[in-house]
BAMARPA-796946 format. One record per atom (N, C-alpha, C): residue number from 1; residue in one letter; atom name; z, y, x. Coordinates in steps of 0.2 Angstrom, whole numbers. Last residue first. Layout:
BAMARPA-796946
[atom NUM,a,CA,[Z,Y,X]]
...
end
This chain:
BAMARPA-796946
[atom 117,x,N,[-20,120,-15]]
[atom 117,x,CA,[-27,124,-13]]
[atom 117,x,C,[-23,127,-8]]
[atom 116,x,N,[-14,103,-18]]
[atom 116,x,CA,[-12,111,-15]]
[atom 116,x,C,[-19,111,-13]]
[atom 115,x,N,[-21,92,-31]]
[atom 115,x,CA,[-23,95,-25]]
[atom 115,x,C,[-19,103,-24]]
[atom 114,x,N,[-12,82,-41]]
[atom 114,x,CA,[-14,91,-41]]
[atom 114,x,C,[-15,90,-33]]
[atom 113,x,N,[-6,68,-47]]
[atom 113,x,CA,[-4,73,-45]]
[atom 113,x,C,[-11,77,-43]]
[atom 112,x,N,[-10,55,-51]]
[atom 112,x,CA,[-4,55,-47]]
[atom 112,x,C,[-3,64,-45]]
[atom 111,x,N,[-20,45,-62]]
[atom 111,x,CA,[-18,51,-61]]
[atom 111,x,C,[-11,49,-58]]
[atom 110,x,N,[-25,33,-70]]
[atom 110,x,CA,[-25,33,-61]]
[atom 110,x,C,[-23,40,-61]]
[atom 109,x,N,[-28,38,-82]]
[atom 109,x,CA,[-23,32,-81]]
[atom 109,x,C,[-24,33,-74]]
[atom 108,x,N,[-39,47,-81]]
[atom 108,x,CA,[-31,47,-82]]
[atom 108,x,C,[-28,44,-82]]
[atom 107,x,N,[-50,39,-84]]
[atom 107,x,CA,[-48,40,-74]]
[atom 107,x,C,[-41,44,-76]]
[atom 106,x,N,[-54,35,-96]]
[atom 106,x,CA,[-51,31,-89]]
[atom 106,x,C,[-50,33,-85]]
[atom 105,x,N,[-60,48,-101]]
[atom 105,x,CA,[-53,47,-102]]
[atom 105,x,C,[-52,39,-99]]
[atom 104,x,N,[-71,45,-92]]
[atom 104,x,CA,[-70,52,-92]]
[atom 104,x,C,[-61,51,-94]]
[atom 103,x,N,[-77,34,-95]]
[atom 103,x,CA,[-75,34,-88]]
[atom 103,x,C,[-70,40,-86]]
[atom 102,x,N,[-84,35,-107]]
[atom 102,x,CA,[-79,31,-108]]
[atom 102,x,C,[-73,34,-99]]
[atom 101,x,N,[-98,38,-102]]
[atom 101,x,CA,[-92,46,-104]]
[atom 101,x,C,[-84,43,-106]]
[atom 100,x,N,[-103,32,-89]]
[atom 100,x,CA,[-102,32,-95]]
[atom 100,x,C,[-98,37,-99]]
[atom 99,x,N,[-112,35,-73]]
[atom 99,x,CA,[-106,35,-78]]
[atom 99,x,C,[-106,36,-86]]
[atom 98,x,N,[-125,39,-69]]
[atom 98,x,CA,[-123,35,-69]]
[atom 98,x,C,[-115,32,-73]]
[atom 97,x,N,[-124,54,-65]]
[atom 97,x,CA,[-128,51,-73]]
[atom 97,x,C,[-126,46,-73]]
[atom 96,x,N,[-108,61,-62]]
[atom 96,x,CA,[-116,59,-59]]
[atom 96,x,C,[-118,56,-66]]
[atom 95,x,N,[-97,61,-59]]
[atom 95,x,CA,[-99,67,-64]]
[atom 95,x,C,[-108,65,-65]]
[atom 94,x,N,[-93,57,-47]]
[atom 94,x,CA,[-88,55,-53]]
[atom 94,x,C,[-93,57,-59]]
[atom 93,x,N,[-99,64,-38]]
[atom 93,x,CA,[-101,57,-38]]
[atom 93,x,C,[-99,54,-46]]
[atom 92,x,N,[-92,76,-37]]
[atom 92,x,CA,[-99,76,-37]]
[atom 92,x,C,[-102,68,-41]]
[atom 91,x,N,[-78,70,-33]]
[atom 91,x,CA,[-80,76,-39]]
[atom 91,x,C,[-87,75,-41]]
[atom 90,x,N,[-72,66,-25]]
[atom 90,x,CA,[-78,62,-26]]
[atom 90,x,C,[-79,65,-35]]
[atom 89,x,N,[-64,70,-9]]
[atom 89,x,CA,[-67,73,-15]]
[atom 89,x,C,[-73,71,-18]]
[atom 88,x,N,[-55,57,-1]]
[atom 88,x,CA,[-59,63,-1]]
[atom 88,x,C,[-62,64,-8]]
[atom 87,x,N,[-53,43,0]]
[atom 87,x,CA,[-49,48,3]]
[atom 87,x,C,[-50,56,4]]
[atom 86,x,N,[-68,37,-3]]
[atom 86,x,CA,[-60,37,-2]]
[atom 86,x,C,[-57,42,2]]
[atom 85,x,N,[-80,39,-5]]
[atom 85,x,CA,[-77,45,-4]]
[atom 85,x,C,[-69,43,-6]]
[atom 84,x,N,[-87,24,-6]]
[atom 84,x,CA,[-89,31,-3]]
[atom 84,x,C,[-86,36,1]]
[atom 83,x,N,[-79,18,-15]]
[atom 83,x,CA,[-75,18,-7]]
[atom 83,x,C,[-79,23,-6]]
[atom 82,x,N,[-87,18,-25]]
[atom 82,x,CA,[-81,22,-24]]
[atom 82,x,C,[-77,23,-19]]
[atom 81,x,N,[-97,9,-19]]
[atom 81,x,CA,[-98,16,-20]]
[atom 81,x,C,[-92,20,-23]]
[atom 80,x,N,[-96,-7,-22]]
[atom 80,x,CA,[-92,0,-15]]
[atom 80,x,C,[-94,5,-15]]
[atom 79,x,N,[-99,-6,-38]]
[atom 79,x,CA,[-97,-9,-30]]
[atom 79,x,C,[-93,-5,-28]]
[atom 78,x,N,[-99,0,-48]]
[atom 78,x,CA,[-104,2,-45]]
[atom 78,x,C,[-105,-1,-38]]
[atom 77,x,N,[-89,-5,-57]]
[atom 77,x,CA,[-94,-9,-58]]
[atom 77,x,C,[-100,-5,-52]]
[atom 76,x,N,[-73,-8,-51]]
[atom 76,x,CA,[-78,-5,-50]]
[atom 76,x,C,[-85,-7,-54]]
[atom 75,x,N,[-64,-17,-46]]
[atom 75,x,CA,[-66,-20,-56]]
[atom 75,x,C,[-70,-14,-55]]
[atom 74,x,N,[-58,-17,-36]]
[atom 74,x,CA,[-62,-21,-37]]
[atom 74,x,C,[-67,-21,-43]]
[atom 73,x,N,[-53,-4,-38]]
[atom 73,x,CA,[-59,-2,-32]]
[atom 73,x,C,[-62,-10,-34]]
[atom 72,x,N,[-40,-2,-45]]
[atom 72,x,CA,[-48,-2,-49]]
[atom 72,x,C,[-56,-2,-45]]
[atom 71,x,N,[-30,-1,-39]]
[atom 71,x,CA,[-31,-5,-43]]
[atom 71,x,C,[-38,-8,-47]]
[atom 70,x,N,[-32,12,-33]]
[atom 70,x,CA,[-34,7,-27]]
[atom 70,x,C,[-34,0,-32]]
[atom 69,x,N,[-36,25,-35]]
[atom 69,x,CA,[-39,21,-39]]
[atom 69,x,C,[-40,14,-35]]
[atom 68,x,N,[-26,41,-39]]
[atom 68,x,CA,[-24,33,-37]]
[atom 68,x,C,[-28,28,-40]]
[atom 67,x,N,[-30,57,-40]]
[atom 67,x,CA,[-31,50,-44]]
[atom 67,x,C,[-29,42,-38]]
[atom 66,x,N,[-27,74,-40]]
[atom 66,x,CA,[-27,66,-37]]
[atom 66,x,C,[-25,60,-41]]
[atom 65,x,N,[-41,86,-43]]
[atom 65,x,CA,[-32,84,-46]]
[atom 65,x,C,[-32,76,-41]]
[atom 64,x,N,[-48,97,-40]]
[atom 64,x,CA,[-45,98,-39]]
[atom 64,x,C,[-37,94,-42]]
[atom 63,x,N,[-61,87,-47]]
[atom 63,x,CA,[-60,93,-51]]
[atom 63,x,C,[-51,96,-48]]
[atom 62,x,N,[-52,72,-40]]
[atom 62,x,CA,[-57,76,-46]]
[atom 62,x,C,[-57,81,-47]]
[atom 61,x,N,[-50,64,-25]]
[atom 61,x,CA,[-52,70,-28]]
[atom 61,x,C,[-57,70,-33]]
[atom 60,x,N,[-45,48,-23]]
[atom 60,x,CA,[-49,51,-22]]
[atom 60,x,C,[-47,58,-26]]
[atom 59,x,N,[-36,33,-14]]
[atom 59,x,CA,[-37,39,-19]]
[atom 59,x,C,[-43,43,-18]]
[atom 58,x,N,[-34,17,-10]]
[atom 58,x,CA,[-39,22,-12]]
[atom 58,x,C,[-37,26,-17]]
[atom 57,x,N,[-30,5,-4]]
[atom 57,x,CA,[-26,9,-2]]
[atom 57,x,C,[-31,17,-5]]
[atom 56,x,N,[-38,-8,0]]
[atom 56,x,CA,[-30,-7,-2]]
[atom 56,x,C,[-29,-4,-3]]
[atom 55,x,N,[-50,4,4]]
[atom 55,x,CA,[-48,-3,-1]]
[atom 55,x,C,[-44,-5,-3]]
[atom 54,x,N,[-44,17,10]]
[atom 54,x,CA,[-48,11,12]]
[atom 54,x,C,[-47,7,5]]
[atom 53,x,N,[-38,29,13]]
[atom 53,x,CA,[-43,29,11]]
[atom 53,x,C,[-49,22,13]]
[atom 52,x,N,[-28,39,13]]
[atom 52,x,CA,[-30,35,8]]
[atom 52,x,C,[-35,32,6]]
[atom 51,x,N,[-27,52,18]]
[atom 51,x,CA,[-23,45,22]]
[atom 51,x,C,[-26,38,19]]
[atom 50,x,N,[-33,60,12]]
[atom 50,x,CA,[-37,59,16]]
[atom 50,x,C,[-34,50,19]]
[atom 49,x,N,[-19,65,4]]
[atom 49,x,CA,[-22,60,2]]
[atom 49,x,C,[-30,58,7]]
[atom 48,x,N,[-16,73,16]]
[atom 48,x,CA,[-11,67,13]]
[atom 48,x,C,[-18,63,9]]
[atom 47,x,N,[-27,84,18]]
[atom 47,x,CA,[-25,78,21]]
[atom 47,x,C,[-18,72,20]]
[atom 46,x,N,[-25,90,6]]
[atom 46,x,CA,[-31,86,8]]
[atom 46,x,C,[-30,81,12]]
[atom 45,x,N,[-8,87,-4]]
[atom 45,x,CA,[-13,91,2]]
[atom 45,x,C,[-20,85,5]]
[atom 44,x,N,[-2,87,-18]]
[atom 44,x,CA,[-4,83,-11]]
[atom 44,x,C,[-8,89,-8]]
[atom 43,x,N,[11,86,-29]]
[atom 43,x,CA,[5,91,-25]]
[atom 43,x,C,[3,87,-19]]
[atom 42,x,N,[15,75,-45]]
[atom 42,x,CA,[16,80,-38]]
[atom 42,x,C,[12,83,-35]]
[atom 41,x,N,[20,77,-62]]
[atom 41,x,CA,[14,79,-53]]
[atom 41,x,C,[17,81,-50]]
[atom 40,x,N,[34,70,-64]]
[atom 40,x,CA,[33,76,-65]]
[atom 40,x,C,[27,76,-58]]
[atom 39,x,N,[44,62,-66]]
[atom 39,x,CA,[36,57,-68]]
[atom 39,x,C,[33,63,-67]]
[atom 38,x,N,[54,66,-61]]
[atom 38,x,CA,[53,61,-58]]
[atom 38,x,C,[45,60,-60]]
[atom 37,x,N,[58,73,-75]]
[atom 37,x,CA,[57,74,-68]]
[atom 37,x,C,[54,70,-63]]
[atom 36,x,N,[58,61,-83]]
[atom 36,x,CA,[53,65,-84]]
[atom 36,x,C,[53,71,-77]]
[atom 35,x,N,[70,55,-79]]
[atom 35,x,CA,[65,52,-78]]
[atom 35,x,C,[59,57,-80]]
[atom 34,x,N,[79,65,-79]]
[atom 34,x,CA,[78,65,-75]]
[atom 34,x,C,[72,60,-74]]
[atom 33,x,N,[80,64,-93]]
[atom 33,x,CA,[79,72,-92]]
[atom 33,x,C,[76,71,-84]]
[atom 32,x,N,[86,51,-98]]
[atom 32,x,CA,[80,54,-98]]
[atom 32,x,C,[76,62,-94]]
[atom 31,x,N,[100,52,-92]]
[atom 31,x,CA,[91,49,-89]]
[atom 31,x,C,[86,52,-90]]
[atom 30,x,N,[106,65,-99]]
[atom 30,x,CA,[103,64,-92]]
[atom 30,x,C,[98,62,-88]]
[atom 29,x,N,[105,58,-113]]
[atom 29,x,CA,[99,62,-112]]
[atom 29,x,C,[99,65,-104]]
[atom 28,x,N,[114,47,-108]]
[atom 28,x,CA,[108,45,-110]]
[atom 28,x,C,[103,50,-109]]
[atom 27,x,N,[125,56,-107]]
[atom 27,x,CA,[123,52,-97]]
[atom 27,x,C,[116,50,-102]]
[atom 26,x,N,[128,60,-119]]
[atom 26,x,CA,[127,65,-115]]
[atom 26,x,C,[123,61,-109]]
[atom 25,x,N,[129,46,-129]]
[atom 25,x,CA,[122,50,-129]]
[atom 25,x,C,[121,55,-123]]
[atom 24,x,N,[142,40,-127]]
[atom 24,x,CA,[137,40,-123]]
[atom 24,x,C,[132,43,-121]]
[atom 23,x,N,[149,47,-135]]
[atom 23,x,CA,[152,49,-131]]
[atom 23,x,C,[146,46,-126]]
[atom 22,x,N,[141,42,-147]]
[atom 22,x,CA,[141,47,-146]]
[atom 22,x,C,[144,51,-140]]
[atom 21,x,N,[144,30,-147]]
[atom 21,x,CA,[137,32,-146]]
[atom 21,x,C,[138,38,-143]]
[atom 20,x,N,[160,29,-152]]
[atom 20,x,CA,[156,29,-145]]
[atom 20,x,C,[152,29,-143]]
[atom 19,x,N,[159,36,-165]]
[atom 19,x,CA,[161,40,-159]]
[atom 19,x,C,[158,39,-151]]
[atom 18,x,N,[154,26,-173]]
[atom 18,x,CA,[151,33,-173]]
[atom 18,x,C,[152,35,-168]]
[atom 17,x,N,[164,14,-171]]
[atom 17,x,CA,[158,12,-171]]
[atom 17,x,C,[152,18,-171]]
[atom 16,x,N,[177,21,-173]]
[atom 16,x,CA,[175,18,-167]]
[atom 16,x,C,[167,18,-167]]
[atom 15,x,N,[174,22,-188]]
[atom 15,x,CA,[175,29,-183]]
[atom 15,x,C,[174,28,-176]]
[atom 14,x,N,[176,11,-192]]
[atom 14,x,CA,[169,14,-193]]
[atom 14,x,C,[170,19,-188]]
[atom 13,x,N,[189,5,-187]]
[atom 13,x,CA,[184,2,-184]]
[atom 13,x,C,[176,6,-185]]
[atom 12,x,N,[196,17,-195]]
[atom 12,x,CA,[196,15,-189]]
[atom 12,x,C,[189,12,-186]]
[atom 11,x,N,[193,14,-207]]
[atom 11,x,CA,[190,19,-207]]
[atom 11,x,C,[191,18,-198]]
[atom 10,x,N,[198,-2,-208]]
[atom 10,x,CA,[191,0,-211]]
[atom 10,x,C,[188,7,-206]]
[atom 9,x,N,[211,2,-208]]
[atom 9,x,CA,[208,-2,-202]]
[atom 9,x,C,[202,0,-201]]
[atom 8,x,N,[213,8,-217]]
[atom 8,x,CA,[216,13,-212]]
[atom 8,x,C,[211,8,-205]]
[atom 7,x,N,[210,-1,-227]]
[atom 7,x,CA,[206,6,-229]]
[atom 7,x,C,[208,11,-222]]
[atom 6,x,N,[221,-9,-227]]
[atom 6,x,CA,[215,-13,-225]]
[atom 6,x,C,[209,-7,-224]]
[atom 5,x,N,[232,-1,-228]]
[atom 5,x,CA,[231,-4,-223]]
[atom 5,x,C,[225,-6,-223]]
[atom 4,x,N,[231,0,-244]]
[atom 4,x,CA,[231,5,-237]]
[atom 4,x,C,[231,3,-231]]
[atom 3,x,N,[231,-11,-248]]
[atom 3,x,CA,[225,-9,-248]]
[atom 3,x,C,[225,-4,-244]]
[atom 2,x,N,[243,-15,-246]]
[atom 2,x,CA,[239,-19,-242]]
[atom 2,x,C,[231,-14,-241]]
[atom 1,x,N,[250,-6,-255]]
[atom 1,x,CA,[251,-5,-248]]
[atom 1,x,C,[246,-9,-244]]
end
């Protein structure tokens, strides 16, 4: 008898321990489904990112996409030739001899979103 009992507990406490994951996982893969929305490009228009366009505060235009490079305007090594073309299209300049081809998979990391044409 005792071992029925300890075998009725046992499968209980295990049965709790499967179910209630389980009864969470749905609101789990909500977050997630809305974080991935959330981290989804945005569109900007030329002049929204045009706004951006100082020091503090630096985005630029690559090849039609918008980069957020206001963390990176001091650790520049060209100087203030990034300020250049804050807030504006710095396709040309980005693409120049001067850059290193390392630079090409660094500016993904400053990615915020897609120019509206």
């Amino acid at each position: 008898m005792d071992v029925l009992v300890v075998t009725l507990i046992l499968g209980f406490v295990l049965g709790v321990l499967f179910v209630i994951p389980r009864l969470r996982k749905p609101n789990h893969d909500k977050m997630l489904q809305s974080n991935v929305i959330a981290k989804a490009p945005k569109s900007y228009t030329k002049e929204e990112v045009s706004l951006h366009n100082k020091r503090t505060d630096c985005w630029i235009i690559i090849k039609e996409k918008v980069y957020d490079v206001t963390s990176y305007v001091e650790e520049h090594p060209g100087g203030d030739a990034i300020l250049a073309h804050a807030g504006d299209d710095s396709t040309e300049g980005f693409f120049g001899p001067q850059h290193a081809t390392r630079v090409f998979d660094m500016i993904e990391d400053f990615y915020v979103g897609d120019l509206v044409k």
